[in-house]
C-alpha positions in Angstrom: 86.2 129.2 -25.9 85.1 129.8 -29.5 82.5 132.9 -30.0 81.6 130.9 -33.0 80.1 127.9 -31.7 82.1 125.3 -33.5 82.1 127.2 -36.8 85.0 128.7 -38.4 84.9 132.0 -40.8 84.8 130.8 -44.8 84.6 132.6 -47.9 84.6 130.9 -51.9 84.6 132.9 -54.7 83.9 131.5 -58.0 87.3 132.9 -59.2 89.0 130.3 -57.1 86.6 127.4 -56.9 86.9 124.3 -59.7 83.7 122.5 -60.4 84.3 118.6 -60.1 82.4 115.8 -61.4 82.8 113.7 -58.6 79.9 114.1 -57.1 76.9 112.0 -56.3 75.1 112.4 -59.8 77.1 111.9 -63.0 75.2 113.7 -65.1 76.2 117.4 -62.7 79.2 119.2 -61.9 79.6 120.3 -58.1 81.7 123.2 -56.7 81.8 123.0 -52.6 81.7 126.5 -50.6 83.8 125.4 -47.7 80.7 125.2 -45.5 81.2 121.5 -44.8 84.5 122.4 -43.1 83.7 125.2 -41.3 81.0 123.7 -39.9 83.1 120.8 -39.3 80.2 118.2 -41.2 77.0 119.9 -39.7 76.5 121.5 -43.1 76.9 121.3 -46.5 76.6 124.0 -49.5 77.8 123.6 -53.1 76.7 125.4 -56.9 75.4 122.3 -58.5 75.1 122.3 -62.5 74.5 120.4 -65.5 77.2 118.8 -67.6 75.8 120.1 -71.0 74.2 116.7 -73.3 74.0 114.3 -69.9 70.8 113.3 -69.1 68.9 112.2 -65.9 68.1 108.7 -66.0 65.3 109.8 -63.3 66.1 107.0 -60.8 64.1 107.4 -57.6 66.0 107.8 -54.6 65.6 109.5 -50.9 68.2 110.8 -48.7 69.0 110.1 -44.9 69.7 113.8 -43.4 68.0 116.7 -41.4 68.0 119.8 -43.7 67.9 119.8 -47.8 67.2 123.5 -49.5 67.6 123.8 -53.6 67.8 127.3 -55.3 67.8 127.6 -59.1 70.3 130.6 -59.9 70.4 129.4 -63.4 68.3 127.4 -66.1 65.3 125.2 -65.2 65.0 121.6 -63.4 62.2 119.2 -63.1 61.7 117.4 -60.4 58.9 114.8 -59.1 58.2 114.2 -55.0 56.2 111.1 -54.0 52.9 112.8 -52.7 53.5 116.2 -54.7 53.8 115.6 -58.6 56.0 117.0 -60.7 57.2 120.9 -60.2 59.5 122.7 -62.7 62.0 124.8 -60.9 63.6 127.7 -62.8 65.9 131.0 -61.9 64.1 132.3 -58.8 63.0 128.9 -57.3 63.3 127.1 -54.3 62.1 123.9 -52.7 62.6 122.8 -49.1 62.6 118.6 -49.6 61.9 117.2 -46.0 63.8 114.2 -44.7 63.1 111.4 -46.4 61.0 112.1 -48.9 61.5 110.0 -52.1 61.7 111.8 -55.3 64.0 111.9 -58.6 65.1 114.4 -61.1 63.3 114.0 -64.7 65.4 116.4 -66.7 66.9 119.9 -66.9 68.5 122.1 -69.3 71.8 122.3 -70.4 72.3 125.5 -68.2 70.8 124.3 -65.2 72.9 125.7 -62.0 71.8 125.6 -58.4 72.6 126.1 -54.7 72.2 122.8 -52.4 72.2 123.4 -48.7 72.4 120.1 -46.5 72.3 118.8 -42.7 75.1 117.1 -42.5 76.9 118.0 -45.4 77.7 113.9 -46.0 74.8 112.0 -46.2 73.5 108.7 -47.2 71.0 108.2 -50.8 69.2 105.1 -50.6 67.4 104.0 -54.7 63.9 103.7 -54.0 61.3 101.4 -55.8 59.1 103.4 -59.1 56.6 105.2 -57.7 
């Protein structure tokens, strides 16, 4: 019997980690942390950040999961929640976005970088209609 309760130990070091571009926005480069497979799927946690000149075309869209947790480590973001306005996120900055909630990201800067936590770490995005 594990100690670890279905988790296994992980460690990523930027060193050793490529950022890809097949992720589920074009316009952002993802590195994963190797949470999703030591928690076999329960979680997910990758550095997000911009691919410099790409824009967001600021589609609305909500996502089916439990647990969603950005933190800006780098650059500033803007992003707009149904209910809540716009809210520019910068170094420092941190929003929890509940299930379901239907937002979309209006732009960034070239430097943007972030940390995405997720429950599950694969998870369905649905469009949503302009709000």
């Amino acid at each position: 019997m594990s100690l670890w309760k279905n988790q296994a130990f992980a460690i990523s070091h930027a060193d050793n980690s490529a950022f890809e571009g097949a992720g589920l926005r074009p316009f952002f480069e993802y590195r994963q942390l190797g949470i999703a497979e030591a928690t076999k799927g329960a979680y997910g946690a990758h550095v997000i950040r911009a691919v410099p000149g790409m824009e967001s075309p600021g589609t609305w869209h909500s996502h089916e999961l439990d647990f969603q947790m950005v933190y800006v480590t780098r650059g500033w973001v803007v992003f707009e929640y149904e209910g809540q306005g716009e809210h520019v996120l910068r170094e420092g900055s941190c929003v929890l976005q509940p299930p379901g909630i239907v937002h979309r990201e209006v732009r960034h800067s070239d430097d943007l970088e972030l940390i995405e936590i997720t429950s599950p770490a694969d998870f369905t995005t649905q469009e949503e209609d302009a709000r």
